[in-house]
N, C-alpha and C positions, 0 to 999 in steps of 0.2 A: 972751534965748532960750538953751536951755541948748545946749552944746556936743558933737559930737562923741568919745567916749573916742580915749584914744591909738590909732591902730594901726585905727580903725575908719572905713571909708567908708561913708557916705551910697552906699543903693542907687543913687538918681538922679545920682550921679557917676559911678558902673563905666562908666552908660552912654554918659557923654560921652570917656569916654579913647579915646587912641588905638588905632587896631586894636582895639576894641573898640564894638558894635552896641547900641543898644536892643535887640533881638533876642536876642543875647547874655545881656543882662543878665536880660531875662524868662527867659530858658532857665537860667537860672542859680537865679533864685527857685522857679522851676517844680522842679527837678533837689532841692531839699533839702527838698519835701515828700515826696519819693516813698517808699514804705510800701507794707505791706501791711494788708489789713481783712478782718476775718470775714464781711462781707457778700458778696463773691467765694466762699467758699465753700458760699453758702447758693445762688448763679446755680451754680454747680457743680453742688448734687442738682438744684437745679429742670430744670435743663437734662437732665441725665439720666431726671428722671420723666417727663418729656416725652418725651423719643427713646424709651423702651418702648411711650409711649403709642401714637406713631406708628408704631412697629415694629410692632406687635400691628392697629394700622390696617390697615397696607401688606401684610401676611402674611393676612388673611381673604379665603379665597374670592371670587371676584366683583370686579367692580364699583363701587362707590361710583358713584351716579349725582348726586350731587349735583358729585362729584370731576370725573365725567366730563365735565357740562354746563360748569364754571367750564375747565376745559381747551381744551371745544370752542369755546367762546364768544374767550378769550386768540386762540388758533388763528386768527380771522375777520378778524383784523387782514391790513392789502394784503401780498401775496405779494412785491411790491418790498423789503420790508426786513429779508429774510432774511437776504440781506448784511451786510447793515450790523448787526443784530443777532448774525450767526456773528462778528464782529471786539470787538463790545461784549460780548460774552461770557466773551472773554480776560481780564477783569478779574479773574475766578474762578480763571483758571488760570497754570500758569509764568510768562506774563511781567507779570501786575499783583503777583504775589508778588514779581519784581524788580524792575519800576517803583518798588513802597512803598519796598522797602527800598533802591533807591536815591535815590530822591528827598530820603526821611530821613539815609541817610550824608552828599549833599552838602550838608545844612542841619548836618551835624556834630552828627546826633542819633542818637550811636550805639546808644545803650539801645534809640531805639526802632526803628532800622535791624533790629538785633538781634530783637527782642521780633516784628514785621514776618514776614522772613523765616521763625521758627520757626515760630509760629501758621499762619502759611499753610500750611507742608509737612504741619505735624502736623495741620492740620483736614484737608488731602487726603486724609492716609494714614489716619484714623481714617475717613475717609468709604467710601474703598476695603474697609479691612477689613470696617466694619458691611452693608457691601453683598455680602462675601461671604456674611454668615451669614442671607443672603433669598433666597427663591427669586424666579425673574423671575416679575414682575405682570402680571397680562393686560391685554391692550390692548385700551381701550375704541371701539367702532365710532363713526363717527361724527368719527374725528381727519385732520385734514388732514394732517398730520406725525407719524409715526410712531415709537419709538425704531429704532435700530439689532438688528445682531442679537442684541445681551447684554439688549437688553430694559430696562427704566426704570432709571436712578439712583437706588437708596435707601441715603443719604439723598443730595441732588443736591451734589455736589462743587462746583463752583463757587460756588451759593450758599455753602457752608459757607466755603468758602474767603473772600469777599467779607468777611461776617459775620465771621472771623476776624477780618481787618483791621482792620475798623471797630471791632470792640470793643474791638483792643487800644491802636490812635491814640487813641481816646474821650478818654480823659484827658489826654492832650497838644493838645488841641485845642480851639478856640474852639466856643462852642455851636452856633453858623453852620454851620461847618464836619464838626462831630462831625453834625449833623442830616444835611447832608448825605451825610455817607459811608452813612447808613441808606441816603437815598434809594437812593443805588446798589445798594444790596444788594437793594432791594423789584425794580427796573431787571433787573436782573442775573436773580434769579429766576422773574420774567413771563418774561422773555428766554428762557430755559431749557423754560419752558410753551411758549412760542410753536412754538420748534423742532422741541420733540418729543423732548429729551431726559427731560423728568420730567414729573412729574403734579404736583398743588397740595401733596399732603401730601409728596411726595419734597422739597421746595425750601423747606417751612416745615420739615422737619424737618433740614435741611441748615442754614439760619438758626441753629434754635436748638443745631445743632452747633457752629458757627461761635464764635455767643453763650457758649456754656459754653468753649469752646476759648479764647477772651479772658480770661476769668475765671480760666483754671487757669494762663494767663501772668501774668496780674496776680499772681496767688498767687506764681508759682517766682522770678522780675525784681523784680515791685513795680512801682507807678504812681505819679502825682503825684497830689495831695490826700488821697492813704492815712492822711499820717502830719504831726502837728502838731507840728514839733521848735523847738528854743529860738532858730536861724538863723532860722525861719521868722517865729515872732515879733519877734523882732527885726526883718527888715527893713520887716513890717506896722509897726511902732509905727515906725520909722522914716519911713515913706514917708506915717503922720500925722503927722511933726514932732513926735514924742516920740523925742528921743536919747537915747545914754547912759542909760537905765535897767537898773536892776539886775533881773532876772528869775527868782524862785524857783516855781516847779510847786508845785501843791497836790496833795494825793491827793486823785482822787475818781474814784466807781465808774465799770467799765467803759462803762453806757449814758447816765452823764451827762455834763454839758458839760464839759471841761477847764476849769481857773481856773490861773489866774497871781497871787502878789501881785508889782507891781511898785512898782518907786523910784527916783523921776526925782535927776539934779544935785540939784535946787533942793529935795529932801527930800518932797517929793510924793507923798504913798502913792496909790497905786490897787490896783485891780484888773479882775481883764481873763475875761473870759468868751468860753469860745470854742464854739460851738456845730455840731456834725457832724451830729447827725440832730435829725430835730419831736421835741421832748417834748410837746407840748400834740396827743394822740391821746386820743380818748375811745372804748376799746374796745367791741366789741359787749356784756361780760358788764356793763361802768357803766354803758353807755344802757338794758339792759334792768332793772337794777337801781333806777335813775331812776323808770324807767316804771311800777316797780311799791310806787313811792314814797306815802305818802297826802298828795300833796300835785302839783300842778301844778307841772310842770319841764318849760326850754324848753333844750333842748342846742345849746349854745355852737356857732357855725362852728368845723371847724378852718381850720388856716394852712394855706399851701400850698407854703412853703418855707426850711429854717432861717433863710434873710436873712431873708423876712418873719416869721418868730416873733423874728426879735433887733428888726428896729424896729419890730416891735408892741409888745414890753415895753421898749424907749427910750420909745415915745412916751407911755405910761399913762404910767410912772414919772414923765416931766416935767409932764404935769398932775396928777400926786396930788400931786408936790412941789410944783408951784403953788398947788393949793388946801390947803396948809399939811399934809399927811398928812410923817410922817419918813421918808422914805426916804435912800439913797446914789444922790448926785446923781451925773445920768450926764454922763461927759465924752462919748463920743464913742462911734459906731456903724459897724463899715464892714464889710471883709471881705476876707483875705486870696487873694490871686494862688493860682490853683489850690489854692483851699483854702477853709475854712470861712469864717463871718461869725464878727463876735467884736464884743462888748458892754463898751465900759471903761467904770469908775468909781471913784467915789471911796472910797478903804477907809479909814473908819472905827474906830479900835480900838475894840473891848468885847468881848462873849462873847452867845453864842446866848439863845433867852429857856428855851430845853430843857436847858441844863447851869445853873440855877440851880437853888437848894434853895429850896424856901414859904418859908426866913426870909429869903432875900435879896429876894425882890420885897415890895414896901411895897405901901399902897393907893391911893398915888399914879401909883408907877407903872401900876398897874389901873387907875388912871383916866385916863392917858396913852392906855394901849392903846383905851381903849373912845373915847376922844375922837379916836384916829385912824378908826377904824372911823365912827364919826359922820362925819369928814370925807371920807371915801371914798363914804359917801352921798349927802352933800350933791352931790360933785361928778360922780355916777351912774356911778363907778367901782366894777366888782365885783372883788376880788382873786380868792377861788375856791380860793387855797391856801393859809391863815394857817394853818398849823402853826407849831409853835414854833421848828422850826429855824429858820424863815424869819424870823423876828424877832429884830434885833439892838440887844442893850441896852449904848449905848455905857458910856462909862467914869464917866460925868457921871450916868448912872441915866436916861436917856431912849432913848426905842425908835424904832427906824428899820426900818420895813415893806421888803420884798425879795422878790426874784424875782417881777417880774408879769406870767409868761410865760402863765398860763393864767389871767390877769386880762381884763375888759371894759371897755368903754365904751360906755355911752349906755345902758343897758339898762332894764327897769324897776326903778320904787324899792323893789321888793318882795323885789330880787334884794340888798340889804343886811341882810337878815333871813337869808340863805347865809351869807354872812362873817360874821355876829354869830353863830352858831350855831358855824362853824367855829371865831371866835376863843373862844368859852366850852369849847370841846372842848381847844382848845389851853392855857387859862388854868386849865381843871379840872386836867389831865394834871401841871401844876407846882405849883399850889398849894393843891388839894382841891375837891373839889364847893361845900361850904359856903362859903369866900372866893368862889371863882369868882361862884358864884349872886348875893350880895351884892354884886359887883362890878357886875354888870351893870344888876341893878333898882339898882344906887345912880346910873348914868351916863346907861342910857337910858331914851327914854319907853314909856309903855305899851304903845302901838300895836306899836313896836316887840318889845317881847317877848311878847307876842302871836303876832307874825309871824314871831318865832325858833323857838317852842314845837314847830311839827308839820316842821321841819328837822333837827330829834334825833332823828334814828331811821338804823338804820344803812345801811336802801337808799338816803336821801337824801345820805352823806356818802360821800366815798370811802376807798377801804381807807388809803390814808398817813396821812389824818385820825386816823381810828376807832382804830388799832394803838398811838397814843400814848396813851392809856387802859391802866391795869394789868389791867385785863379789860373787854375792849370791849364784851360783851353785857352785862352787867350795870351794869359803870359805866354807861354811855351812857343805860339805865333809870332809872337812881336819879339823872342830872343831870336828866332832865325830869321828873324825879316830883318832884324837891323846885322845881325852875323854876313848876314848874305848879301848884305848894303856896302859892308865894312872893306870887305875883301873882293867885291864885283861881280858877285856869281850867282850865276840863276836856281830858284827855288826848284829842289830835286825833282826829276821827272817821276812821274806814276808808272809804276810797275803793275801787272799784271799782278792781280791777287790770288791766282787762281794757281795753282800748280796743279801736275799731272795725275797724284794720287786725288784731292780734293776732285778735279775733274771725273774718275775713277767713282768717285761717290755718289756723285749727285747721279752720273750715268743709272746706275746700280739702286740708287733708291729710289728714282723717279721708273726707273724700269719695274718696281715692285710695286710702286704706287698705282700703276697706269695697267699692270695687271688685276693687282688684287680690287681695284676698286667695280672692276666690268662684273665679279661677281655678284656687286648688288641684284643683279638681274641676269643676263646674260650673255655671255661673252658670244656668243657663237649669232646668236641675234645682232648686238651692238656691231661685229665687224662689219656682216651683211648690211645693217643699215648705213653705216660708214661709205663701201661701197659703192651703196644705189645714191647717195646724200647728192644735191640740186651742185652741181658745179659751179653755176655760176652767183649762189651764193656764197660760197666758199669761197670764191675769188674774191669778190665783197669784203668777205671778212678780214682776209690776208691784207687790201689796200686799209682797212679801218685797224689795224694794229700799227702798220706804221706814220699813218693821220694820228694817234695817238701820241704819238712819240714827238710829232711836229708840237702838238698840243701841252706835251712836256716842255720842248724850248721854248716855246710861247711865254708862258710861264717865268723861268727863269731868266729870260728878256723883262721882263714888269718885277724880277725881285732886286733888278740892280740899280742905282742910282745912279752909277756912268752906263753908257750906251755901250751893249754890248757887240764884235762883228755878229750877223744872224747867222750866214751860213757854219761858221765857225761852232756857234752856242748848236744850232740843230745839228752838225757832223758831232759833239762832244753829245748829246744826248741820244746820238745813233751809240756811238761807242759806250755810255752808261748802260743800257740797254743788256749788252756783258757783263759790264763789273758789276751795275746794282743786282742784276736780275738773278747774280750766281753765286754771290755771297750774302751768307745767315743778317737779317734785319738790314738790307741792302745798304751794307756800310760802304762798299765799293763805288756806291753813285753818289755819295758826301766826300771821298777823297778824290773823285778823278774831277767833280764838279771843283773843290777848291782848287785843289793845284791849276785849273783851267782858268780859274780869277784871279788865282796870283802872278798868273803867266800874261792877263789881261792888266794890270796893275794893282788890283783890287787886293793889298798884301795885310795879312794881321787877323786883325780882328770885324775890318772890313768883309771879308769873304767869307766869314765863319757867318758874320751877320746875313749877308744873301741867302748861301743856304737855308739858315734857321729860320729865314720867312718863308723862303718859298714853302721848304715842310709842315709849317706854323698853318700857312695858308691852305696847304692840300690836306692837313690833318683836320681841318673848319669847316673845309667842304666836304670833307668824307664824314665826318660827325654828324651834320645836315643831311650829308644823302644818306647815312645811316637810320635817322631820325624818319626821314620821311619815308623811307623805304618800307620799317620795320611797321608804322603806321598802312600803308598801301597792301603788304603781307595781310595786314591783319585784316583788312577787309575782303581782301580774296582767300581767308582760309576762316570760312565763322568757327568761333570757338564755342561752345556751349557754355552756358553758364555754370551748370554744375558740377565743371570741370575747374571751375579757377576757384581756388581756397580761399574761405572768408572766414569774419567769425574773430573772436578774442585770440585763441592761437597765433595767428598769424598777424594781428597786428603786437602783438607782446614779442615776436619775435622779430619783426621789423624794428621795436623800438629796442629790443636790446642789441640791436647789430648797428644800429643809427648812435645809441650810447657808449658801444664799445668801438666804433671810430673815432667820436666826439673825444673821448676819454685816450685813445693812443695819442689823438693829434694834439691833443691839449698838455700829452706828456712832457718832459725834457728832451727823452730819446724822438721823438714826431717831430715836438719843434725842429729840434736842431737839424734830424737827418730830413725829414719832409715839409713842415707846412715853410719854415723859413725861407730855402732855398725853392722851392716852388713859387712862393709869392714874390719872392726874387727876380726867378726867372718868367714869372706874370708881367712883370712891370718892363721886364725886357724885351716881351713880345712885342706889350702894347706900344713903348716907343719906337719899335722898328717898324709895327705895322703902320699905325695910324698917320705917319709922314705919306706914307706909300700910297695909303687911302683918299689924301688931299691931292694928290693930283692921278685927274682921270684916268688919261691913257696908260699909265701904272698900274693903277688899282684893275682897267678892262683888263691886261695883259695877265698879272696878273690870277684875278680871281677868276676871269675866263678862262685861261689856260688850264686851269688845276681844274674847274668845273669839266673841260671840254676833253681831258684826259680819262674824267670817271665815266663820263654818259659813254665817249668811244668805245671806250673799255666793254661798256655793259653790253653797246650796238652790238661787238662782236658777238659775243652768248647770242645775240636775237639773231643776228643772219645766219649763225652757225644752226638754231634750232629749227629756223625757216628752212632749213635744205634737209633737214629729216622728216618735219612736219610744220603745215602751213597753219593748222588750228593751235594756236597758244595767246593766253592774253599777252598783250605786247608789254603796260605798263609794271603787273607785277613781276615778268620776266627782269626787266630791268632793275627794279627792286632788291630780288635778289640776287642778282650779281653784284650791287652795290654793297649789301649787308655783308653775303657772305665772303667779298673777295675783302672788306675792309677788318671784319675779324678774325679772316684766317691769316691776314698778314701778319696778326699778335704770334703766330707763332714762330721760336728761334729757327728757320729752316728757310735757305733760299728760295725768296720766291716765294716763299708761305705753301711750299711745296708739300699735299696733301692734303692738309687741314682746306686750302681755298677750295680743292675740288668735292672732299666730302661734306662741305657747308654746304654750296650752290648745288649741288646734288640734291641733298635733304630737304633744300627749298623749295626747287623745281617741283618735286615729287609733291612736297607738301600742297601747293598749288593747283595739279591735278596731273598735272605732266607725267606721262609714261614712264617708269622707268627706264625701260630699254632708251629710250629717247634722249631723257635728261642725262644717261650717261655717256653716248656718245654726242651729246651736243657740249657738255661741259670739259670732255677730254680734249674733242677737238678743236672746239674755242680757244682751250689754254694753249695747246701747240700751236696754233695758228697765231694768234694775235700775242703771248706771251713769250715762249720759246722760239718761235722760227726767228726773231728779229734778235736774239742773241748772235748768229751765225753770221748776220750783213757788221753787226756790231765787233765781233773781234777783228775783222777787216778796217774796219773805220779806226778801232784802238790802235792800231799798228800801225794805219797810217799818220794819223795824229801823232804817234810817239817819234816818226819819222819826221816830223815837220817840225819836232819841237812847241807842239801846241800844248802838249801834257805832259 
């Protein structure tokens, strides 16, 4: 067993010396994590968005009767324990702020003696002042205990005070005990209800005074568990019976785990993972990405606390290493004394499998990789993150699999067709598509790459995957087009993006939308006009919504360079019609349109080019009919001069808003994340467009289609407002429908559901248009010409998917 260095005691010695405590020595390990964390910062605003919420509560007129009942209800508690709660009360004030801090001196814990006393003064005094700046709250009838003559505590002082405490103890404290000190605070401001000093929102608002007032000590002092220092490690790897090791810090970014390489006596390399927060979170924008994946996906549990994500990826790792997969076998799993868990192993020398060059990987080692991946199957382990980093090709030229924090167990076998997808992305990324592709039909079996096939697509993979690609939308095409060349099989059908809760949604908010909005005016007027509205403009309108939709295939007939079938292209744009029109930034009519080109021949980067003109093209003409609309508005609605702001002001703040874009885009971070790839993706407009543009009947199809999709569009608004009322001007009608249907589409919401209708609304109106009028002409426009053609459209998707068109 190795030994001691000179000069160093074993933690579990301090605590046996003389004049010296177990107690002691925990306070001793405790004392050299203490730090500060950006996360205290973040309970700092929250805490403050809060107290204005509350403030803005406690300052409106009236009542709250919901406040009132929970008050009166506290209040019914027996009259006898007034007493005894006026004494329990103290806790909040002068003498539990010197009970803590002295309790804490005589445990000779001066930090937080210290840390104690101040939070409590300064939660008082900041509870006093905010209570200056409200006026007294009325007092609700019905209360058996009333305030005093100053009228209610906002925010309630003692709570705040309490909540101080606790917050700032929390980290010096056992979880027992830290729970407990809540309790008192919950204690403490019932107690304060009872009395008749506050109301419910006075004493929550006093809490999260309290709460933020901890947090801004932990900020100025410091707390224990803040800060992961090289004492700290040490006495962890000590107190496992790893002495004497040598411990050098790895760099690694601010939101990932710390890493140590360490080296024992005995020449031992490891490595030590120490982990602060969950990485394994599946945000809401990858589970909806998932969902709208062409392929069944079942979203993993998260963890529920860094221990548990460190011995979830000990325990995978020890059965993939079992079932023969290479991984860095783990020594040991535990978790430092007021402080993070941490993951040690064994460190293996080699180099990543992402700083290799294609002539250093052979095709052995490709067969290596795919025969771990087979062994991860077999043993119904799913890794989940084979990126390249994560693979380490020792020195010997064999590969050891890593990190399987957002790995599974047990799962289906369907779910190793994930990881073989992910490892071809990762194997493409270093050695080309072509090796890669032949790597894989050389190692696994059919079924298998079958099952990898409809996994290639980029909602199915996530963004740290995808980004190792030299260009992620186009490589990622051209790896499944030649996958799918290789092995004979047709590029995945399009799935329905829609599932029955999503459906469920849109039901429900356009239900709220199509309510709330008649109250601009009046609901009871608007049905009646609905009612009496000209029939047989409405039927008008109904035929000019799906002429729009012809005017859509138009379109993308003039964006293709091979001759598309028409009825085919117009049946696939009846069926968009669903998928664009029901999913957020109508991503549904960019996948059911590709797969319909790849299904046409048009595979790769081909099809991705189609769409991006046709959009390119209807984004040019909607720019233009914005331009000219906004122009047409303004002559139908005079503005006054003395309304539009001139003058030094306002050109001084045009030029500093003109200087501080100049100045971002001019930055490193602009360049690189904005003006480069914009001017990138510029020059890849203009060569896809400008071919398009040299021959005619292209170019008419084309930029007539996308033109004759916006004016139909607008037609609808104009026949829909001729069947309520026959006086309206015709051209700025159309106007704005053009403005407001093109910048309500900026919003994330299918359909630009909302936003399009409270735009065109505002216009109308602006215009001179009746309210009552403009809003049942804009409601029923959109049902009419937008919504109803979703309904012919999932008929058409289903067909299509039967035919194998999609």
């Amino acid at each position: 067993m190795a030994t001691n260095p000179p000069g160093h005691k074993d933690a579990s010695d301090s605590a046996h010396e003389p004049g010296k405590s177990a107690r002691s020595g925990r306070y001793t390990r405790l004392r050299l994590s203490i730090g500060r964390h950006p996360s205290d910062l973040i309970r700092i605003v929250v805490a403050g968005v809060v107290l204005l919420g509350c403030r803005y509560i406690a300052q409106t007129p009236g009542t709250n009767p919901v406040e009132a009942a929970i008050a009166s209800q506290i209040q019914q508690l027996p009259s006898r324990l007034v007493y005894g709660a006026e004494v329990f009360s103290w806790l909040g004030w002068w003498p539990g702020i010197v009970a803590g801090a002295a309790v804490a001196l005589y445990l000779k814990r001066l930090r937080l003696g210290l840390a104690l006393a101040a939070s409590g003064a300064a939660s008082w005094v900041l509870a006093v002042v905010l209570g200056w700046t409200l006026l007294p709250r009325p007092v609700p009838g019905g209360l058996l205990r009333g305030p005093g003559p100053n009228g209610f505590d906002f925010p309630d002082a003692r709570t705040a005070v309490v909540a101080a405490l606790a917050s700032v103890a929390g980290p010096y404290l056992g979880r027992f005990t830290r729970n407990f000190g809540w309790v008192l605070v919950v204690l403490v401001a019932a107690t304060d209800v009872f009395l008749g000093h506050s109301l419910p929102v006075d004493v929550f608002a006093g809490a999260v005074l309290g709460w933020g007032t901890g947090a801004l000590f932990h900020i100025l002092l410091g707390a224990p568990g803040r800060r992961t220092s090289e004492p700290v490690v040490r006495l962890a790897l000590e107190q496992a019976g790893i002495t004497g090791a040598q411990i050098l810090a790895v760099h690694t970014g601010m939101l990932r785990p710390r890493e140590y390489k360490l080296l024992t006596p005995d020449g031992n390399r490891l490595q030590m993972k120490i982990v602060r927060r969950l990485n394994r979170r599946a945000g809401p924008l990858y589970k909806l990405r998932r969902t709208l994946a062409s392929l069944e996906v079942e979203n993993d549990p998260r963890l529920s606390t860094p221990r548990h994500e460190v011995e979830h990826e000990a325990y995978i790792t020890l059965l993939a290493e079992r079932a023969g997969v290479g991984t860095l076998p783990v020594v040991l799993a535990g978790e430092i004394e007021h402080g993070p868990p941490y993951l040690i192993r064994r460190d293996i020398p080699g180099r990543q499998l992402s700083s290799l060059e294609a002539g250093d990987v052979s095709d052995t080692l490709l067969d290596e990789l795919w025969a771990n991946v087979l062994a991860m199957g077999d043993a119904h382990i799913t890794h989940h993150d084979l990126r390249a980093q994560n693979i380490l090709i020792d020195n010997e030229g064999h590969p050891h699999i890593t990190d399987f924090t957002f790995s599974r167990i047990g799962g289906p076998g369907e779910q190793l067709w994930q990881d073989a997808a992910e490892m071809l992305v990762s194997v493409a990324s270093v050695v080309g598509t072509g090796r890669a592709v032949a790597s894989i039909q050389r190692c696994l079996p059919a079924p298998v790459l079958r099952g990898t096939l409809p996994h290639l697509q980029r909602l199915a993979l996530h963004r740290r995957l995808r980004r190792q690609l030299p260009s992620e939308r186009y490589s990622l095409a051209q790896l499944r087009e030649t996958l799918a060349e290789r092995i004979d099989a047709p590029i995945p059908s399009f799935r329905s993006p829609i599932r029955p809760t999503t459906v469920l949604v849109l039901l429900v908010g356009g239900l709220a939308i199509y309510l709330v909005l008649p109250e601009l005016s009046n609901i009871d007027q608007v049905l009646v006009l609905v009612d009496r509205g000209d029939r047989l403009w409405l039927s008008i309108t109904v035929v000019i919504g799906f002429l729009a939709i012809l005017a859509s295939a138009i379109s993308v007939l003039g964006s293709s360079p091979r001759r598309l079938p028409v009825w085919k292209t117009v049946a696939v744009q009846v069926a968009a019609a669903f998928t664009g029109r029901t999913t957020a930034a109508g991503i549904g009519f960019f996948r059911i349109n590709w797969v319909f080109l790849e299904r046409t021949g048009l595979r790769g980067t081909h099809a991705v080019a189609v769409i991006a003109l046709n959009r390119v093209a209807m984004g040019l003409v909607s720019a233009v009919g914005t331009a000219l609309g906004i122009v047409i508005i303004g002559t139908a609605v005079p503005i006054s001069t003395d309304a539009i702001p001139l003058g030094w002001p306002v050109l001084a703040g045009a030029a500093a808003l003109l200087t501080a874009v100049v100045l971002f885009l001019g930055s490193p971070f602009g360049q690189r994340r904005i003006l480069r790839p914009g001017m990138t993706r510029g020059r890849e407009i203009l060569s896809e467009l400008l071919p398009t543009l040299r021959q005619p009947l292209r170019a008419v199809q084309l930029l007539g289609g996308c033109s004759a999709y916006l004016l139909l569009s607008a037609a609808g608004l104009a026949t829909t407002l001729a069947a309520f009322t026959p006086d309206f001007p015709l051209l700025p009608v159309l106007a704005v429908f053009v403005v407001g249907s093109t910048l309500g589409q900026l919003a994330p919401t299918p359909g630009g559901l909302g936003t399009v209708e409270a735009a065109v609304i505002a216009g109308l109106t602006a215009i001179g248009i009746a309210p009552t009028n403009a809003v049942a002409a804009v409601l029923t426009s959109r049902v009419l010409t937008y919504w109803l053609p979703v309904l012919p459209g999932i008929v058409a998707f289903r067909i299509l998917q039967h035919y194998k068109v999609i």
